[in-house]
Rosetta silent file (secondary structure, phi, psi, omega in degrees, C-alpha in Angstrom):
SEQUENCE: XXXXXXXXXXXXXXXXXXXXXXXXXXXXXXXXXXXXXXXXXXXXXXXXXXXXXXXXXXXXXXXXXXXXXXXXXXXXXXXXXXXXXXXXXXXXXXXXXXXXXXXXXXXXXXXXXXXXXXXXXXXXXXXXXXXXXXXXXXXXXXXXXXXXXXXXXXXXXXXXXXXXXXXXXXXXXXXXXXXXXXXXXXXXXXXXXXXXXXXXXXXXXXXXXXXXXXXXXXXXXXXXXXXXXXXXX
SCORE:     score description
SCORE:     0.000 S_00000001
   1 L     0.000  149.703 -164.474    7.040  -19.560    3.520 S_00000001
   2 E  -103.721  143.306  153.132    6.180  -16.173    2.124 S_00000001
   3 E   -93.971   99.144 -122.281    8.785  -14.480    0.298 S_00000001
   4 E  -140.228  127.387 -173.134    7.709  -10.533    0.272 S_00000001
   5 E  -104.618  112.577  178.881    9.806   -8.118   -2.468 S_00000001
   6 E  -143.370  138.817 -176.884    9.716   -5.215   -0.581 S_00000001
   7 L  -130.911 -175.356 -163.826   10.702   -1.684   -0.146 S_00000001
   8 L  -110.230   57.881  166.923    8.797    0.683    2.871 S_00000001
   9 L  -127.743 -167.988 -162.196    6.180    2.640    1.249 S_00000001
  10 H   -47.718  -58.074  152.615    2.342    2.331    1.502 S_00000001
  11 H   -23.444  -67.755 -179.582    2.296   -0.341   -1.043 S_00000001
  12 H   -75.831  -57.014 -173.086    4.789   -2.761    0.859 S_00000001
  13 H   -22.700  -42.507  172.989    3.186   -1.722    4.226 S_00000001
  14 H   -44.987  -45.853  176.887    0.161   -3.143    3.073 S_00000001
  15 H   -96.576  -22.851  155.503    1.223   -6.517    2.838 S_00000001
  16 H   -62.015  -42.370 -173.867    3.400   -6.565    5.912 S_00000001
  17 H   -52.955  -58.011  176.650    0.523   -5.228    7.868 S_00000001
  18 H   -74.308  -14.126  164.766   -1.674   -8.480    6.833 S_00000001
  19 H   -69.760  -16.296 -173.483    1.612  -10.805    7.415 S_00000001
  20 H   -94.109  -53.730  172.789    1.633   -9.316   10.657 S_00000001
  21 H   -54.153  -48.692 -141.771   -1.935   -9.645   11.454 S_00000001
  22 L  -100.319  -14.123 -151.772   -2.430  -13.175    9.887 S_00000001
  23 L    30.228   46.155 -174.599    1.121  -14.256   11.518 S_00000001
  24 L  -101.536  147.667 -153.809    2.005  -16.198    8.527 S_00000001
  25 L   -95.299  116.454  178.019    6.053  -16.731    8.420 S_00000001
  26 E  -142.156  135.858 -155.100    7.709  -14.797    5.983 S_00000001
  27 E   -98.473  147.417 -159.674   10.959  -13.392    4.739 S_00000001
  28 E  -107.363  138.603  178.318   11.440   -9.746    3.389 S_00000001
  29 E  -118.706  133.333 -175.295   13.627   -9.309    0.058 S_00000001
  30 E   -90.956  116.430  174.225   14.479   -5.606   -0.081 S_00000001
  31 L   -72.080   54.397 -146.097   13.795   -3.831   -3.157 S_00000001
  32 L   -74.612   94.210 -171.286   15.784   -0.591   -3.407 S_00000001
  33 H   -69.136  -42.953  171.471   13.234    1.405   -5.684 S_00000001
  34 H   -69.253   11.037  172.181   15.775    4.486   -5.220 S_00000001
  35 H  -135.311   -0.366  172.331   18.574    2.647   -6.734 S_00000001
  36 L    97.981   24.720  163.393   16.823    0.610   -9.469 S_00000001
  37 H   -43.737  -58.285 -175.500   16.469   -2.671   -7.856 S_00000001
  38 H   -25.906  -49.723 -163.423   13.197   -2.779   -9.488 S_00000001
  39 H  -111.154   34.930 -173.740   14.599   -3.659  -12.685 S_00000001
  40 L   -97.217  124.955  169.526   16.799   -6.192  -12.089 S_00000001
  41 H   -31.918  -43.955  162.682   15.606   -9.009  -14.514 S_00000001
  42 H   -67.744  -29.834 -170.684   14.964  -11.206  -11.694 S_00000001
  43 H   -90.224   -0.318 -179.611   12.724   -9.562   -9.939 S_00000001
  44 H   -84.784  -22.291  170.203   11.143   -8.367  -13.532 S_00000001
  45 H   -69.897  -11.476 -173.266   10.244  -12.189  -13.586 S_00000001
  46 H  -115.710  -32.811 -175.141    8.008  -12.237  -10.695 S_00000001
  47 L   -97.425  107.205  147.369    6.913   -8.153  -10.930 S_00000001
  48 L   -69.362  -14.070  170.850    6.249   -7.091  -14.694 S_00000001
  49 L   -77.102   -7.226 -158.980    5.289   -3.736  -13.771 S_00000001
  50 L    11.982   64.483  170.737    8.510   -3.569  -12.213 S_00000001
  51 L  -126.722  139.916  146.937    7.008   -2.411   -9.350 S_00000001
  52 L   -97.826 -171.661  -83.116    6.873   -3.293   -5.779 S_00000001
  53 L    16.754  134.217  151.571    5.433   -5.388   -3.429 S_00000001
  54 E  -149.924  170.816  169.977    5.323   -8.773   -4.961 S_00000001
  55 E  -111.192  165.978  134.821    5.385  -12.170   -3.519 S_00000001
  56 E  -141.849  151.191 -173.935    6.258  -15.339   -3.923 S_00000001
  57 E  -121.784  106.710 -158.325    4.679  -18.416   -1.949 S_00000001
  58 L   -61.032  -64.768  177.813    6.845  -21.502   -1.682 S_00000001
  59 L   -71.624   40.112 -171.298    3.998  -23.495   -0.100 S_00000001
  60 L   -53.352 -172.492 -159.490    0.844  -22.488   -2.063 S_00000001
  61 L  -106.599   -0.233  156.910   -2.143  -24.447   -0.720 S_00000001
  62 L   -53.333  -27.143 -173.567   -2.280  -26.558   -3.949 S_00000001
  63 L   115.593  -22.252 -151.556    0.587  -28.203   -3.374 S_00000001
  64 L   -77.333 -107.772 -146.723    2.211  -27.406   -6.729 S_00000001
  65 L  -139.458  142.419 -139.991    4.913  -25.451   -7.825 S_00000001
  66 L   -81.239  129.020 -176.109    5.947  -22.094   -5.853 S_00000001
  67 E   -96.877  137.358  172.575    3.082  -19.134   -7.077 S_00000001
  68 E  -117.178  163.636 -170.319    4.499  -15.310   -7.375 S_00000001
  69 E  -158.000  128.728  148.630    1.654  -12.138   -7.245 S_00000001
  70 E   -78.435  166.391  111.813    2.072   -8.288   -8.322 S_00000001
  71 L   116.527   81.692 -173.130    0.263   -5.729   -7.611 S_00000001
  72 L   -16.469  -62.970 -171.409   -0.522   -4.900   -3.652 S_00000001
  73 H   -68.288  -16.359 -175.551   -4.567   -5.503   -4.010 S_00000001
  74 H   -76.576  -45.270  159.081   -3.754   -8.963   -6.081 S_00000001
  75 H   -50.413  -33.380  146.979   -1.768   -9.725   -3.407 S_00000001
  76 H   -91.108  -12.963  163.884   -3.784   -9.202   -0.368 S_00000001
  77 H   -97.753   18.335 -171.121   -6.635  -10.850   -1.969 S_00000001
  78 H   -88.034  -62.709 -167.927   -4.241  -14.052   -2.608 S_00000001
  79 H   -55.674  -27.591  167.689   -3.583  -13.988    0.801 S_00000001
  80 H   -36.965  -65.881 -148.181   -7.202  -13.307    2.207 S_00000001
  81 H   -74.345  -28.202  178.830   -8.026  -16.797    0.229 S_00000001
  82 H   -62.478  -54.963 -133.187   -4.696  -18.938    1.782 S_00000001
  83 H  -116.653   -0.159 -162.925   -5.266  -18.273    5.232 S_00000001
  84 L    43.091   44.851  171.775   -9.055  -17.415    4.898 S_00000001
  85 L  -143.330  151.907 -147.022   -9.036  -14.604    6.788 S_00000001
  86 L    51.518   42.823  171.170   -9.716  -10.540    6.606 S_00000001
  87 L   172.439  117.028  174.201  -12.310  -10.881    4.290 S_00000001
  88 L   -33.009  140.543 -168.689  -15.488  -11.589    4.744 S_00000001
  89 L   -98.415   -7.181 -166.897  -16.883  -15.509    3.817 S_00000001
  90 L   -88.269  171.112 -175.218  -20.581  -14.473    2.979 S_00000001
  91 H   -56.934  -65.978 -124.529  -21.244  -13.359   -1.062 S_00000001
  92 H  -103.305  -20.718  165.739  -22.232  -10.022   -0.271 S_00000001
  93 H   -60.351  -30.040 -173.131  -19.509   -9.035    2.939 S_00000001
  94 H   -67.751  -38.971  178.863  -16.896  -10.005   -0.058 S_00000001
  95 H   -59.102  -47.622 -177.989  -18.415   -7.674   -2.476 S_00000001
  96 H   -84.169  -12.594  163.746  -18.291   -5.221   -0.310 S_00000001
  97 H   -67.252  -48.150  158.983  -14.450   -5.726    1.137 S_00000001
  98 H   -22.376  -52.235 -163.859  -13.963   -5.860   -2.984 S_00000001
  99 H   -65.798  -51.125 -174.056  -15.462   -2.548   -3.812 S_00000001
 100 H   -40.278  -39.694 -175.508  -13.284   -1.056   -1.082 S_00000001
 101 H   -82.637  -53.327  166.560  -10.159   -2.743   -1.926 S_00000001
 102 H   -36.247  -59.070 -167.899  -10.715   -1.351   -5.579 S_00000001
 103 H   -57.942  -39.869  176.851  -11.713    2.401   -4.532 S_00000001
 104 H   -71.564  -20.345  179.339   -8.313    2.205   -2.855 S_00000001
 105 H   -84.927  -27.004 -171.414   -6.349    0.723   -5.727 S_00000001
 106 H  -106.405  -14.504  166.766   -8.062    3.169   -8.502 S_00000001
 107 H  -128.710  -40.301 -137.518   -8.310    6.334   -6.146 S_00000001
 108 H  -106.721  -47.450  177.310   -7.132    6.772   -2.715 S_00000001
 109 H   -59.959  -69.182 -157.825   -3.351    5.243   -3.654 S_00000001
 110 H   -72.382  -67.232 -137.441   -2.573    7.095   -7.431 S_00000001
 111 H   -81.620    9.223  159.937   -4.263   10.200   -6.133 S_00000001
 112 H   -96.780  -15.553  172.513   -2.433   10.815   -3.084 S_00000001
 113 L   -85.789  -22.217  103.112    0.179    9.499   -4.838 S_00000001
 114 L    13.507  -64.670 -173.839   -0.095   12.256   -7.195 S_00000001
 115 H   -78.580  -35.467  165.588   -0.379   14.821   -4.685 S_00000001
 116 H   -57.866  -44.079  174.762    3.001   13.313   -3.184 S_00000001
 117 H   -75.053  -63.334  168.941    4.581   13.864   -6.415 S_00000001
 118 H   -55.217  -54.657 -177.681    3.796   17.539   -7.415 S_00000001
 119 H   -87.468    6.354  148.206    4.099   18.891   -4.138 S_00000001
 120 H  -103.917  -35.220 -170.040    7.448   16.961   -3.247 S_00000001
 121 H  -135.029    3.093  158.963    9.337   15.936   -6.205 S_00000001
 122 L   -52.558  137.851  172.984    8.296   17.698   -9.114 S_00000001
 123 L   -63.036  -26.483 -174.977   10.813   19.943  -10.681 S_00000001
 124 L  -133.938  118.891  162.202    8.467   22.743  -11.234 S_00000001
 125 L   -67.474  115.291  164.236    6.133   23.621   -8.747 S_00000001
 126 L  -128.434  118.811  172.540    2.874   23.985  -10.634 S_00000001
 127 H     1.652  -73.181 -146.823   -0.398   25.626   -9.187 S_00000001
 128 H   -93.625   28.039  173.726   -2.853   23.864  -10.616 S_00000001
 129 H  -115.610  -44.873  164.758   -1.311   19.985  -10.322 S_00000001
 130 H   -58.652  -37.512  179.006   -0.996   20.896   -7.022 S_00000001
 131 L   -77.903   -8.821  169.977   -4.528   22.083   -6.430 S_00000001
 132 L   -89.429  -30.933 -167.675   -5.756   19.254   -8.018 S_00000001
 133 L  -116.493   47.386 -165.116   -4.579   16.422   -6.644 S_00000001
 134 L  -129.125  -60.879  174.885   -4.569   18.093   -3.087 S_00000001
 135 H   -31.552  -46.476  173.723   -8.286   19.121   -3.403 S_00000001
 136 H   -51.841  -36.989 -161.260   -8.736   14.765   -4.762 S_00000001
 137 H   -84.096  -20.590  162.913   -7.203   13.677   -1.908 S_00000001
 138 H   -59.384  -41.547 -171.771   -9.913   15.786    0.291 S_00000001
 139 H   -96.243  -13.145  162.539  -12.372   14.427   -1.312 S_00000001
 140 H   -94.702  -16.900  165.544  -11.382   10.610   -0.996 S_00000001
 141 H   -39.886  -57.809 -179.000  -10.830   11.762    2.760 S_00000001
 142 H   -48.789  -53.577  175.586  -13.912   12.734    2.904 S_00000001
 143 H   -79.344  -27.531 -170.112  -15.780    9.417    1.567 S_00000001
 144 H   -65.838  -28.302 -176.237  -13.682    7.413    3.719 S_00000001
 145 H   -85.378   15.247 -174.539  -14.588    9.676    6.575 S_00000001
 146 H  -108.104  -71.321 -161.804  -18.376    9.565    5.743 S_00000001
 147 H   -35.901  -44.002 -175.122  -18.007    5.554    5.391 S_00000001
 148 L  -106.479   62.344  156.263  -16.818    5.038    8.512 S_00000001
 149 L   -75.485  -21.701  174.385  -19.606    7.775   10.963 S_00000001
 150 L  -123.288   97.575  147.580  -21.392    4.598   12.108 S_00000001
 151 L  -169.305  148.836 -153.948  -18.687    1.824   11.431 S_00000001
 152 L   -66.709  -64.258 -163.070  -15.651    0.377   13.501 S_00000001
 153 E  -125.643  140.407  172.548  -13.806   -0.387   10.056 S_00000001
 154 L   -23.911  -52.230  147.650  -14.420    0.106    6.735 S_00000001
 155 L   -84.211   49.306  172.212  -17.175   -2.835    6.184 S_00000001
 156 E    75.966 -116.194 -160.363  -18.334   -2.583    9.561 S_00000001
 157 L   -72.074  -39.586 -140.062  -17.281   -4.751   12.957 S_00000001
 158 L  -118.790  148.404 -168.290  -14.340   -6.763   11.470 S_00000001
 159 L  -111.539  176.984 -148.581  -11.060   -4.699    9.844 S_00000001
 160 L  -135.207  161.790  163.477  -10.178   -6.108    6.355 S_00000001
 161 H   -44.994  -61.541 -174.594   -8.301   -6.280    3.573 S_00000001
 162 H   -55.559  -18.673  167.183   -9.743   -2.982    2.587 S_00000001
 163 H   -70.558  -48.049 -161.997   -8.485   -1.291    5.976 S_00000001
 164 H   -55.160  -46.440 -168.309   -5.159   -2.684    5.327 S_00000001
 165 H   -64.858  -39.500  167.933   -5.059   -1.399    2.114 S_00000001
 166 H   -47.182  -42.049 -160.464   -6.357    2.148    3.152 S_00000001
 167 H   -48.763  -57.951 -175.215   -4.272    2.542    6.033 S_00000001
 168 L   -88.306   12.819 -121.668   -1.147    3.436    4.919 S_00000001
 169 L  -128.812  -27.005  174.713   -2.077    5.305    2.548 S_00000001
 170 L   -81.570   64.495 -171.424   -3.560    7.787    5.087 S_00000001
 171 L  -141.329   94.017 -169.317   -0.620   10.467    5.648 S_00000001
 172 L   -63.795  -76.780 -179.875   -2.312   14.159    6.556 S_00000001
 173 L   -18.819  -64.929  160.780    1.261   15.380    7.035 S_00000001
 174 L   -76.918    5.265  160.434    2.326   15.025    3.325 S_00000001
 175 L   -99.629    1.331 -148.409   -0.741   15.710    2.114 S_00000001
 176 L    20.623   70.232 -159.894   -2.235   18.710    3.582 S_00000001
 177 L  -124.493  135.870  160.577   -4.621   17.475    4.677 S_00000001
 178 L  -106.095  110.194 -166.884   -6.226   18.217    8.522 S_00000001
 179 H   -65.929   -8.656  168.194   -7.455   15.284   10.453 S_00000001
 180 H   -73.730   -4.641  176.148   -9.670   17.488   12.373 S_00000001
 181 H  -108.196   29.374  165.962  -11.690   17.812    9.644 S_00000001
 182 L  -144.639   48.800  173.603  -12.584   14.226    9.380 S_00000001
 183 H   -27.512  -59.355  179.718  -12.936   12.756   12.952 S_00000001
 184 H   -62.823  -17.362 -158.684  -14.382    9.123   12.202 S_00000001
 185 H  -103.274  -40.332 -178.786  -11.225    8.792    9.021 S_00000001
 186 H   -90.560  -17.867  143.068   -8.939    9.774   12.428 S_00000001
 187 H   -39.465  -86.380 -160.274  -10.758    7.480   15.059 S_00000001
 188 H   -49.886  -28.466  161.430  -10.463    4.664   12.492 S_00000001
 189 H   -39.391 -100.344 -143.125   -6.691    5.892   11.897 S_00000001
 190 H   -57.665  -59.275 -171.869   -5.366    6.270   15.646 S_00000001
 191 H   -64.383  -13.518  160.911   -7.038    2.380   16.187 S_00000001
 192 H   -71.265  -30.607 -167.196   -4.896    0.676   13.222 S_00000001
 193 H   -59.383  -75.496 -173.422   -1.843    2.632   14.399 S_00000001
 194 L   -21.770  -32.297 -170.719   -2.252    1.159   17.631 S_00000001
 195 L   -79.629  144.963 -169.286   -2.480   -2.691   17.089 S_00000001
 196 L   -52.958  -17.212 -165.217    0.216   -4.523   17.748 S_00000001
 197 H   -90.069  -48.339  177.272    0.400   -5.971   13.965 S_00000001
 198 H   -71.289    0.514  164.349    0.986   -2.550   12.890 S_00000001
 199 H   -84.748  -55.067 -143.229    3.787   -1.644   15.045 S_00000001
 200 H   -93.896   -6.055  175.671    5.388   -4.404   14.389 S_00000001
 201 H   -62.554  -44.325 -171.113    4.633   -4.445   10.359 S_00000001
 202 H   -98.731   -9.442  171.451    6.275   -0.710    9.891 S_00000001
 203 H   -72.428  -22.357  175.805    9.078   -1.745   12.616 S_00000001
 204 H   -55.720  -43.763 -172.974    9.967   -4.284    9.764 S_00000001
 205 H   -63.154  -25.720 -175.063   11.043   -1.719    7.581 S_00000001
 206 H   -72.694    1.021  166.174   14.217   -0.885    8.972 S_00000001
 207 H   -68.935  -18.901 -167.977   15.530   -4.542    8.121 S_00000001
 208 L  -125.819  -21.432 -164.888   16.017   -3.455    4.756 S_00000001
 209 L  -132.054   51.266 -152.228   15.928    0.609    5.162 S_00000001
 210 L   -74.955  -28.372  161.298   17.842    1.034    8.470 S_00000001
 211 L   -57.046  151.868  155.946   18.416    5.167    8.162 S_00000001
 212 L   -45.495  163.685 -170.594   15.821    7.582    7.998 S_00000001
 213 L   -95.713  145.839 -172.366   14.689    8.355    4.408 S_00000001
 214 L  -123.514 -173.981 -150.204   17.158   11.989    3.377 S_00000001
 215 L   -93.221  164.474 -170.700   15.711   14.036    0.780 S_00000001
 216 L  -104.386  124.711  167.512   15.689   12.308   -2.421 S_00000001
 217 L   -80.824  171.630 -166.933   18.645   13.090   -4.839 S_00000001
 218 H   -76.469  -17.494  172.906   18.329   14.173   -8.883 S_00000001
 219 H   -79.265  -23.532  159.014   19.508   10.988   -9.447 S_00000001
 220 H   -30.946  -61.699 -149.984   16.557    9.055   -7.315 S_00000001
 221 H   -89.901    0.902  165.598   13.819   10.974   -8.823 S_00000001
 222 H   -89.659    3.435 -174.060   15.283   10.138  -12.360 S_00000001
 223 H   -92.146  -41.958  175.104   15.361    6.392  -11.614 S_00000001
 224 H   -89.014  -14.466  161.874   11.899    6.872  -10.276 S_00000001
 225 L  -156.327   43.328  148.734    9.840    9.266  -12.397 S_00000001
 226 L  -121.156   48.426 -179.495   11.993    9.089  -15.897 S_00000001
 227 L  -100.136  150.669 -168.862   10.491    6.069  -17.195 S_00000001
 228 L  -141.258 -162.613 -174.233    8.777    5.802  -20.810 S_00000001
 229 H   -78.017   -8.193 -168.000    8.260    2.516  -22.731 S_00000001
 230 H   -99.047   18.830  174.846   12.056    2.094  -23.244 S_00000001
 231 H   -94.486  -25.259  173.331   12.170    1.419  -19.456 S_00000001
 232 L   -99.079  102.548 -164.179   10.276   -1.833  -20.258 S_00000001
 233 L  -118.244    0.000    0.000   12.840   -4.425  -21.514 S_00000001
């Protein structure tokens, strides 16, 4: 059994989306990142980053003693290797689900997540933090929508870790971003939305999040972007 520390943003999506796919049986422990959940000492034992998603896996396939994973991409490539699946078995398809899974962990996540932050929750609108990381986020559209002009999925025929990871991650609306200007990045879109794993992976969130998300209060965004080193305890 999986246990999945979770709260419903791109990050935990990720990993419901391959629990969904892979049908491996797992229980969700809800993480309230807007009320400081994060940093409850237990959950600092399995996350040190005090961040979510993390896991823990009662049944690893050693046999041993129950294994916990941070860190969304650590975590989807744990699971790729239990269940062998969504990720290529030859040397060089792996490299390339790898690279992918990276470009999304070191660009396409902080810099839309960036662009989320200055033009939603910053206190001060400022110009050129907006134009930057709204202009970034164009421009990782853009190679994803170049990657996939001949390809189903990100590494060709078969979708992946690296789709999974991409996917949610993919929000035009909050981004300003216009999917007409990338047709193959909105093809490849509208066919994850669709599958059945992904309906029922974002229908998940409301076990833990059953209201709509309200505007974030001043006390939210100081639990969530007033942290320094004396936040690490």
């Amino acid at each position: 059994m999986i246990e999945l520390y979770y709260w419903p943003t791109p990050n935990g999506h990720k990993i419901t989306l391959f629990l969904e796919e892979a049908k491996l049986p797992y229980v969700l422990k809800g993480v309230n990142i807007g009320t400081g959940e994060q940093f409850h000492p237990d959950f600092l034992k399995i996350s040190p980053n005090n961040r979510m998603p993390a896991i823990i896996d009662r049944a690893p396939l050693d046999g041993k003693k129950p294994i916990s994973v941070f860190e969304s991409g650590a975590i989807l490539l744990y699971l790729a290797g239990k269940t062998g699946k969504f990720i290529a078995r030859n040397l060089r398809g792996q490299v390339e689900t790898l690279e992918w899974l990276m470009w999304q962990m070191g660009g396409l996540g902080p810099m839309a997540g960036q662009n989320h932050h200055f033009r939603n929750y910053a206190p001060e609108k400022i110009p050129y933090a907006i134009d930057r990381y709204v202009n970034e986020t164009s421009r990782l559209y853009g190679v994803l929508n170049k990657r996939l002009a001949n390809r189903a999925f990100i590494t060709g025929k078969q979708y992946t870790i690296a789709d999974m990871a991409s996917y949610p991650w993919i929000i035009p609306q909050n981004q300003e971003q216009d999917m007409n200007d990338f047709p193959h990045l909105a093809r490849w879109h509208a066919a994850i939305k669709v599958r059945p794993a992904t309906t029922r992976a974002y229908a998940r969130a409301r076990e833990v999040r059953p209201e709509a998300p309200t505007a974030m209060s001043e006390a939210q965004k100081k639990i969530l972007f007033g942290q320094d080193k004396n936040t690490v305890k």
